[in-house]
N, C-alpha and C positions, 0 to 999 in steps of 0.2 A: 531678204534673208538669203544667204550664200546655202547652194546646194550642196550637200556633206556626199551625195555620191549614192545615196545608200536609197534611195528611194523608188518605189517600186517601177518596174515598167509601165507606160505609158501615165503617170500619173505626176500633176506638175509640184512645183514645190508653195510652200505653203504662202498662201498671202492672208493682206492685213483682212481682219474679219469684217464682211460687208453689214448693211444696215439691208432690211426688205426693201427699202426703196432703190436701192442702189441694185440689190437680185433682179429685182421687176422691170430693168430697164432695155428693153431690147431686147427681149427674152419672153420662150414660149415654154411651158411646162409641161410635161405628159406624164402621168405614173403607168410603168412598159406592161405587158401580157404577165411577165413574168411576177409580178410584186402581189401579195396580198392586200385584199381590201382594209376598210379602214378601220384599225381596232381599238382607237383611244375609248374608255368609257371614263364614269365618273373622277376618277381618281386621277387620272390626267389630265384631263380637263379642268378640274381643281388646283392642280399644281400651274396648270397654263395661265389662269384666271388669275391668282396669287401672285406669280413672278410679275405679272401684266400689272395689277394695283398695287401692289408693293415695293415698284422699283421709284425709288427719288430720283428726284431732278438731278443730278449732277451727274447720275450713275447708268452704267451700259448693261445690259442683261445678253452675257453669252448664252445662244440656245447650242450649237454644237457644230457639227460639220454637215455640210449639204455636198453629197458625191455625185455628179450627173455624168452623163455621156450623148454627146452631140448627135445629133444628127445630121450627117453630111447632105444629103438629097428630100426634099421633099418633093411628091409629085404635081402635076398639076391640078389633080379633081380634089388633093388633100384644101382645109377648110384653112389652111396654116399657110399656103402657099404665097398668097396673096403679101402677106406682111413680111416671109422673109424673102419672096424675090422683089420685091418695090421700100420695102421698107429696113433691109438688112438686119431683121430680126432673125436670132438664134435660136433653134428647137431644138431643147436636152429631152434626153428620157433621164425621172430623177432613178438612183441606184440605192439610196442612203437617204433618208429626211424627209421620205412623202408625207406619215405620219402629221410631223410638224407643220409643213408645207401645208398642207390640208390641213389642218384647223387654222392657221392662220387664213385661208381665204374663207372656211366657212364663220368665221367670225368677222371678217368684213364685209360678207353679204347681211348676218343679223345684224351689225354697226348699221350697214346701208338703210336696210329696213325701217329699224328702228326710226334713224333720224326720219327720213322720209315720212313715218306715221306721224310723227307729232304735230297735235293738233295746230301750230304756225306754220305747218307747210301744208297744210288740206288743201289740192286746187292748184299747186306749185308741180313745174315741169323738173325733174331733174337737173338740169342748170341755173334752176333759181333756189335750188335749197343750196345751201353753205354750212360746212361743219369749220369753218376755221374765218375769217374775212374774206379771202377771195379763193378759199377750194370748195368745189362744188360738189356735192354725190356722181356728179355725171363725170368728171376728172376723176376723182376713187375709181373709178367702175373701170375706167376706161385704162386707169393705169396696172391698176390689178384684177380685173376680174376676165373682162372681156371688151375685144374692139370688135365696131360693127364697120363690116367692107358698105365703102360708099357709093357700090356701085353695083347694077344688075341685081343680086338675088339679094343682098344687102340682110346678111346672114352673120350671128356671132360669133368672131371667132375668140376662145378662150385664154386669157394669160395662162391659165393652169385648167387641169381637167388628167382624165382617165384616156389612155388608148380605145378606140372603138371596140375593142373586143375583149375590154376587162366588165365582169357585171354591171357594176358599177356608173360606168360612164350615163347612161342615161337618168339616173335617178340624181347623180349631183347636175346634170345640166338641168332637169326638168323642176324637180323637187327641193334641191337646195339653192340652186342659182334663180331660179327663178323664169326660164326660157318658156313661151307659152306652146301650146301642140303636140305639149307628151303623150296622150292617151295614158293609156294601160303601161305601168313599169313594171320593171321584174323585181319583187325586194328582198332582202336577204337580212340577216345577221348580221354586216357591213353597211346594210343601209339606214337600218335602226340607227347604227352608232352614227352615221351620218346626222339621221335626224335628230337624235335627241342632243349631239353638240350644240347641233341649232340653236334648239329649245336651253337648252342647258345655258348660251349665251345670250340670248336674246331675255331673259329671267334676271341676268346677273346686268346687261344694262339697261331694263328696267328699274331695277333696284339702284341700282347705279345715279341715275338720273335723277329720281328720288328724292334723293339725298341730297346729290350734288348739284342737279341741274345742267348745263349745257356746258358750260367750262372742262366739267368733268371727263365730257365725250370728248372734250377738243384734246384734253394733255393725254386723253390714253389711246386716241387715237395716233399721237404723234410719238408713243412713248412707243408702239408697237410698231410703227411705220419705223423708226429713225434710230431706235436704240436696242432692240431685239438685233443680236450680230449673229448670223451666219460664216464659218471659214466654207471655202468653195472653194470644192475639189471636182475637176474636171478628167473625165477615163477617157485616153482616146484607144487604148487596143482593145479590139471586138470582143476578144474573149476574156482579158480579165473582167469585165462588167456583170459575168456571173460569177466568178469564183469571188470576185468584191462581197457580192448579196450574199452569198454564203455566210462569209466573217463578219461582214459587221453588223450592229447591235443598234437597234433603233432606240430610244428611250422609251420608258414606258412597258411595252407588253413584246418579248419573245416571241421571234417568229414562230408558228407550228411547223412540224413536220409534214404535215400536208403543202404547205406555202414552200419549203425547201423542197421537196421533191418537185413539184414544178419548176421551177427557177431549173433543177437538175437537165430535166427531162429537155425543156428547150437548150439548155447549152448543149444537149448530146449532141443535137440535129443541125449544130453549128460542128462538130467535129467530123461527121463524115465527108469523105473526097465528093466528089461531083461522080467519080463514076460510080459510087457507090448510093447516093442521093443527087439526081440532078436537082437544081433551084427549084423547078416546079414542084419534085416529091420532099424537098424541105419544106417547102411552104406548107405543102399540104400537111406534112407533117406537126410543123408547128400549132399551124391552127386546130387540127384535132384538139393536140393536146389543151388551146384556149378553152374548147368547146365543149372539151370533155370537166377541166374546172369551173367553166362556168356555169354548168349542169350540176356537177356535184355542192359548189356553194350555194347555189338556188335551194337545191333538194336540204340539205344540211342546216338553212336559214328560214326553210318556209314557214314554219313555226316563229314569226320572231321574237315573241318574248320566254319561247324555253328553246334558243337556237340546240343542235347538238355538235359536241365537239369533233373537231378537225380529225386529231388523231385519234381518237375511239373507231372512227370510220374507216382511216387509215390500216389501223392493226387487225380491223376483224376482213378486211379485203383480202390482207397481206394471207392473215389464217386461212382466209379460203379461193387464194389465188395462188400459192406456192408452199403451203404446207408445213408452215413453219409454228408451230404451237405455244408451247410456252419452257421458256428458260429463265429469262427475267420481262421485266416492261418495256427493256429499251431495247428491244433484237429484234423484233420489226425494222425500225429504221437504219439502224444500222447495218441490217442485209438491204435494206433495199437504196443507200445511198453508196455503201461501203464494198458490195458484194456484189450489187445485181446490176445497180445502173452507174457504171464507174465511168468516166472517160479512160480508166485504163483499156476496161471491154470493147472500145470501140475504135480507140487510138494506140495502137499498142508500144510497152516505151522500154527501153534495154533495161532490164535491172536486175542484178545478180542475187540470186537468198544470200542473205550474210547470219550466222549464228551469232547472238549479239549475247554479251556477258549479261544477265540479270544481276540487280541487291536484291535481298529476298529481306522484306524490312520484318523485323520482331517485336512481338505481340506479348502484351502480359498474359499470364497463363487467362485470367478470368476470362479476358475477350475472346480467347482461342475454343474455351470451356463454352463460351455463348454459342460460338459458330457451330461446333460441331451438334450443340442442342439442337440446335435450329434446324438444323437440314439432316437429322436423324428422322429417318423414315420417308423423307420428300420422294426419294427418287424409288419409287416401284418399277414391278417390271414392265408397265406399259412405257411408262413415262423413261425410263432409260431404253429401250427397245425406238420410241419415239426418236433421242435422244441420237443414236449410232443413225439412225436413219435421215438425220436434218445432218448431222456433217459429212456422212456420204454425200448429202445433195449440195451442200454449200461449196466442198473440195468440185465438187464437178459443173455447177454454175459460175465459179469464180474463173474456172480454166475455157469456159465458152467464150464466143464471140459475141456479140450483142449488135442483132441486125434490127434494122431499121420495123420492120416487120413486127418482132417482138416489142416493141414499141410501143407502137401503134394497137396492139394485140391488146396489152397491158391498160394501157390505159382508157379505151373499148369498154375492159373491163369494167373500170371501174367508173364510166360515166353512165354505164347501164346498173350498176349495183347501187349506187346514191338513191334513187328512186325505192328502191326494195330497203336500205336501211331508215329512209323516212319511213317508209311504211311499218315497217317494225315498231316502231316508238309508235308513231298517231294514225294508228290504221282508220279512226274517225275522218280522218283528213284525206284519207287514199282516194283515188279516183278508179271509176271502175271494180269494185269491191263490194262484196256482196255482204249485206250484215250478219251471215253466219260465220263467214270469214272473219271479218273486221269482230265481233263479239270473241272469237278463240284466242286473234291476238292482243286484243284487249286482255282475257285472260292471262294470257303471257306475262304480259307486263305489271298484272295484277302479282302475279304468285314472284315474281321474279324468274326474269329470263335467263339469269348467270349465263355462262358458257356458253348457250344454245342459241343467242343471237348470230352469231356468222352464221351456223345452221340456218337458222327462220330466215336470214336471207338468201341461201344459199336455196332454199325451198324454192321462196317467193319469187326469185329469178331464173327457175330452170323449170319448174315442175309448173307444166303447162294448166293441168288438170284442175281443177277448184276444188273437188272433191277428195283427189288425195293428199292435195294442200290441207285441208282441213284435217283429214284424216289424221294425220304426219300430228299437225299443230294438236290434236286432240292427247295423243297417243305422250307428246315431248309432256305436253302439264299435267298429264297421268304420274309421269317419271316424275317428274319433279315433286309431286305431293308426296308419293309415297318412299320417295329416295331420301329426299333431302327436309321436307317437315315433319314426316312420321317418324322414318326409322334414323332421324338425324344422322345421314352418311356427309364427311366432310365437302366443302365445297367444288374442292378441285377433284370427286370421284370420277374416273371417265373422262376427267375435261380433254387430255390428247385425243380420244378414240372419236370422241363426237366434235372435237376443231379438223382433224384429221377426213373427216364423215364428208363435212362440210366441202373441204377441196377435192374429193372424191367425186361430191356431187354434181360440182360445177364444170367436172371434165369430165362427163357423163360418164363415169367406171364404176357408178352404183349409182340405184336409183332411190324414191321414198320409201317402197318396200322393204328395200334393205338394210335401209334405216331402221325404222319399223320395227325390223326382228331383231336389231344390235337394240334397240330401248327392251325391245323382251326380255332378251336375254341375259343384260345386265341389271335388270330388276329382277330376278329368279330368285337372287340372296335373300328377300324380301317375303317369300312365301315357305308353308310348308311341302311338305311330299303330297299332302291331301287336298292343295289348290288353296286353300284359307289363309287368312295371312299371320306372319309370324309377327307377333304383338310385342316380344321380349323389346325391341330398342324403343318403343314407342311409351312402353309403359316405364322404361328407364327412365328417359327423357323426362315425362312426364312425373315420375316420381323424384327427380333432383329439383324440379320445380317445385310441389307441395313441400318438401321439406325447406325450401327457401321461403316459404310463402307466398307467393304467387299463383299459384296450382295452375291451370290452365289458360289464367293470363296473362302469363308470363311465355306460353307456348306460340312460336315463330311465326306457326301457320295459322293464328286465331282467326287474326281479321280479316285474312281470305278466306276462312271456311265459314263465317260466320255469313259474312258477304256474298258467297254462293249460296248458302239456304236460304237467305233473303230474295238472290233471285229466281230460287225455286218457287218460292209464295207467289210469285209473279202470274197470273192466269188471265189469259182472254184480256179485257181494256184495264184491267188495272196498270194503275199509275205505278212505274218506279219511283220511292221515296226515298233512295240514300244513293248518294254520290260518292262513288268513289274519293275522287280528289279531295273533298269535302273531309272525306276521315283522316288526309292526309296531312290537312293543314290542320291540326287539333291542336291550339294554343296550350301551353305549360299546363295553366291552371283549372283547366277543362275534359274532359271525359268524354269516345265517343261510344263505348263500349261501358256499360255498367253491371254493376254488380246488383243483381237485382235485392236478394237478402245480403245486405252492408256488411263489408269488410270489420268496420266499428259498428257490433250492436248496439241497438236501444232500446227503449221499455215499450215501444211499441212492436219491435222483432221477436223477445225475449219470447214471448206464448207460445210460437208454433214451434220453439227450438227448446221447449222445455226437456223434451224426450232425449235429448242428442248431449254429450258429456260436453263440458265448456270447451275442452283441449280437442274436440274433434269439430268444433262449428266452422272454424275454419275454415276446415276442407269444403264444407258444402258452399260456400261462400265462391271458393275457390275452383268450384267443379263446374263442366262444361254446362251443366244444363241453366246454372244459379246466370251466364253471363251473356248477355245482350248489347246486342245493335241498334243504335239510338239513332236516328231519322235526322235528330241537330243534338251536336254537342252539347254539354250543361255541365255548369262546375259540379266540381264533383264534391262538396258537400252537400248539394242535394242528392247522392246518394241514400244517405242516412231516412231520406222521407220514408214515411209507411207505404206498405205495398199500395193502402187503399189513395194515397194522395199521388204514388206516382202513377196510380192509372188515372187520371183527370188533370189539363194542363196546371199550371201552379203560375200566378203572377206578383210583382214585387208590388211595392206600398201605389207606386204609382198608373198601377192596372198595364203595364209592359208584361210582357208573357218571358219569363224567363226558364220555360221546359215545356213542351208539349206531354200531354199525356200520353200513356198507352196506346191509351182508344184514340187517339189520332193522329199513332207517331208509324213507325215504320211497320212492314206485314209481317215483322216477326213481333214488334211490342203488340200490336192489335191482336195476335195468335195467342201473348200472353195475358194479355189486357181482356180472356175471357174467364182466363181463373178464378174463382169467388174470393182465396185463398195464398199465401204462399210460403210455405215451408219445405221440409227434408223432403216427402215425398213428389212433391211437384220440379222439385230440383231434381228427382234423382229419373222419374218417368222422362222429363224433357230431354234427360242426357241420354238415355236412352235411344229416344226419338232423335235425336242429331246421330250417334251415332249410327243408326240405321240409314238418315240419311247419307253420311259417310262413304258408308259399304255401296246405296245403290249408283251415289254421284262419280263416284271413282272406280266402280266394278272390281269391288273384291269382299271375301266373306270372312268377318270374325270367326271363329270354330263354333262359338256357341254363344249366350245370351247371359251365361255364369264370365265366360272371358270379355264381354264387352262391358259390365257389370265390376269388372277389376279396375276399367280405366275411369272409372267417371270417381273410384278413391272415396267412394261416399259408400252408406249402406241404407236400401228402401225399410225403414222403419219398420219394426212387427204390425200389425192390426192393434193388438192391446195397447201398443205403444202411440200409438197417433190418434 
């Protein structure tokens, strides 16, 4: 192909698209510090598996472009030296195509396996099993996985694999290749996906097999070695090979923002002069920044089957590392690729402001009618006050320099914050954590943490104290219950003041105290002049609910209020009976909360509801005392059972227990599994009794016994009347 001229620097022009066998020749593979780990999961894998068994005999399957950048020097203690000074092997770092790359070798390690296991090679050495006439699994291995030096420590060195300081690298040598002497590995979210490719192919040539039998391994091994095409593209200038990883687009799953900011971060430490960074403080620089990602995807992944996301962690750092709050989702990154850590900051380049003509493009009136809906009211005074205050600071951070130092500062930051945002989600998992701590923020993420998360980290990384840790964490799910589940104040109340709280805290310019008195004080609206609380949003709330029919099970905050009086029953060795999580997962057709006197009466209810007008049974049905926390789920047509059958468990024709009773289900059903009875009055004392719980668990006072007596929407029957 004639080069048309136009093609970028250092980048050659395009050749014919290679086969894997032909990539694998003389050639050593690294994915560099900078690239994230490996994030195909099922959906790609599928699509991989597909092109793999679907492509016929006659036909090529293009997979895309593979972009690399050489490596001039390798040293002598590197594990690679060996092959390209004796053997004139070439080591790229890939830029473009790791994804790919990497599942194609972890799919010839499960191919390897495989064959290897089947029972006609029990007992056989690697050179005596064969997948084709005369290629052997020891030839596969050797051409693409790994050669063993024949000499002295006689150690493997990898066709393909991770740079020694990307996570990753020891779990695909140990765990997916197969190397023996891993001990202990570090696993992450990236390493699952690792493993479960494995499993995921190692499944589909079992099945494969199957069916097919050994022919079947031999054409699809050859279909993937010989007809899967790579174009290969080679970078030889130093610095495009990160502005590269910026633009281009992997197939499958979008880089995050956490994965682009790195990439950033090391190209920066490529841009300053020597006197500015001699070699040694780039180095040293660089590798923080590995050390500081490799810490954060650990921390981020150590959960693996509910990893947390990249940039969730990303934005709430940003909120309480530079104080930028909320305008839209995507101003995080934007200030911190676009604003804060530019190559302009640190390389500075001539460029004149130019006043450039706008189109200003026209709208039908309705779309114009929507916008202005929309953002009627959004911007109050905190949040506009916020607002003057973030482009003051962006006009004056854009116009800084950006030293090596602040760097370094930054990202400090944020490999010591990782640790405190895992803890925030699984404080069961934290180390060093006391269970009155780990129980509050349990709590947290019970009621919902909204906004308060940068905060809770922002605690948990500064605020030495355990005690005013807790205190703080006591004080924010105070705010929360009576802000945002009682007096239903919208979600974004406060959210500037308390993201703002957060970067305050972390440059020590306020401490938990003063935190403390900003949740007081913005819960003031919430009370009267007489210290007792003002009821009006709460029984609003709650009366747009009865009027829909739902009455208070329909209310936000049920099933964690419900769930802390359960764990108030809790005393001395009694057993906790109900799992959080457990309520969590409550299939469609099932019920974890019941309505004790049924939604749909029946001729077994009707008696104690004689007294009570048909148009008002509802509500009692519907009122907090009638609804309960069930120990295990149950469809919810056994609702409808009589009070006397839901207190004793109930089993189906085949003596399976399909409901635990009362008497031996959770310590609020055994508290009501002592009733004789249950009608209006028992509904209307129990609500009572929750409410009173209420006021002590969250320390505050109804005015009287007539106002708590309004919320429960029901009335305690006359004497004559029951």
């Amino acid at each position: 192909m004639m080069s048309t001229g136009s093609e970028p620097h250092g980048v050659p022009e395009m050749e014919e698209p290679k086969s894997l066998d032909s990539l694998f020749t003389e050639k050593l593979f690294r994915i560099p510090d900078y690239q994230r780990g490996y994030a195909w999961q099922r959906e790609q894998l599928k699509d991989f598996w597909e092109d793999l068994v679907n492509l016929s005999d006659n036909r090529s399957h293009y997979t895309g472009v593979l972009t690399l950048k050489q490596l001039l020097s390798v040293g002598e203690s590197e594990k690679e030296y060996w092959l390209v000074e004796d053997y004139s092997y070439k080591l790229y770092h890939i830029v473009d195509g790791q994804q790919r790359l990497t599942t194609f070798v972890i799919f010839l390690q499960a191919f390897v396996e495989f064959v290897k296991a089947l029972a006609e090679n029990q007992g056989k050495v690697d050179n005596e099993i064969y997948i084709t006439e005369s290629l052997s699994i020891a030839a596969v291995r050797e051409k693409y996985l790994f050669k063993i030096k024949p000499t002295g420590d006689q150690f493997r060195t990898y066709k393909f694999g991770y740079t020694v300081d990307n996570p990753s690298y020891e779990y695909l040598r140990y765990r997916i290749l197969g190397e023996e002497g891993g001990g202990s590995v570090q696993e992450t979210f990236y390493t699952l996906n690792l493993n479960n490719a494995k499993r995921y192919f190692a499944e589909q040539l079992t099945e494969l097999h199957k069916q097919a039998a050994l022919p079947a391994l031999h054409d699809i091994y050859k279909k993937l070695t010989k007809r899967f095409l790579f174009n290969e593209y080679i970078i030889k200038d130093e610095f495009d090979v990160f502005v590269a990883f910026e633009t281009m687009n992997n197939r499958g799953k979008k880089l995050s923002d956490l994965e682009l900011l790195k990439n950033r971060l090391i190209y920066l430490t490529t841009l300053y002069s020597n006197a500015e960074l001699d070699p040694a403080e780039r180095k040293s620089l660089r590798d923080t920044v590995n050390e500081a990602w490799k810490e954060v995807y650990h921390q981020l992944g150590r959960n693996k089957t509910r990893p947390l996301n990249d940039d969730d962690f990303l934005q709430a750092h940003w909120t309480m590392y530079f104080k930028y709050s909320r305008q839209t989702g995507r101003d995080y990154i934007r200030f911190l690729l676009d604003e804060r850590f530019t190559p302009q900051k640190v390389r500075k380049i001539v460029e004149r402001d130019v006043e450039l003509a706008l189109a200003e493009e026209q709208r039908s009136e309705a779309e114009v009618e929507d916008t202005e809906n929309e953002s009627e009211g959004f911007l109050d005074a905190d949040t506009l006050a916020a607002t003057i205050s973030q482009l003051t600071e962006a006009q004056r951070t854009s116009a800084e320099q950006l030293k090596p130092p602040e760097i370094r500062d930054y990202v400090l930051s944020l490999k010591e914050s990782a640790v405190h945002w895992f803890n925030s989600f699984y404080s069961h998992l934290a180390e060093g954590m006391t269970t009155e701590e780990r129980q509050w923020i349990e709590r947290l993420n019970r009621i919902g943490m909204g906004y308060f998360r940068p905060l809770v980290m922002a605690i948990l990384k500064n605020e030495a104290d355990e005690t005013r840790r807790i205190r703080a964490f006591k004080r924010i799910e105070r705010f929360i219950f009576l802000v945002f589940r009682m007096a239903g104040a919208r979600a974004n109340y406060r959210s500037s003041e308390f993201y703002n709280a957060a970067r305050d805290l972390d440059r020590g310019e306020i401490d938990v105290v003063d935190i403390e008195k900003k949740l007081e004080e913005r819960l003031a609206f919430t009370f009267k002049s007489d210290g007792t609380l003002r009821m009006d949003d709460f029984a609003y709330l709650l009366g747009k609910k009865f009027e829909s029919g739902s009455g208070y099970y329909g209310w936000f905050g049920l099933r964690y209020f419900l769930f802390e009086y359960e764990l108030s029953l809790l005393a001395g060795s009694r057993q906790q009976k109900v799992d959080w999580n457990d309520l969590l997962k409550t299939h469609k057709d099932k019920i974890s909360i019941e309505h004790i006197y049924p939604q749909t009466e029946t001729a077994d209810w009707a008696n104690p509801f004689t007294a009570i007008e048909p148009e008002e049974r509802s509500k009692y049905s519907g009122s907090l005392g009638n609804l309960l926390l069930l120990s295990s789920a149950i469809n919810s047509s056994l609702q409808n059972d009589s009070f006397a059958e839901k207190k004793q468990p109930k089993f189906n024709a085949s003596r399976q227990k399909i409901r635990n009773g009362y008497a031996d289900g959770s310590h609020s059903e055994i508290e009501v599994s002592q009733q004789a009875g249950w009608g209006p009055e028992q509904i209307y004392e129990r609500g009572m009794k929750l409410l009173s719980f209420m006021e002590s668990r969250w320390d505050f006072r109804f005015s009287d016994d007539d106002e708590k007596a309004l919320l429960l929407f029901v009335k305690l029957p006359s004497p004559s009347l029951s």
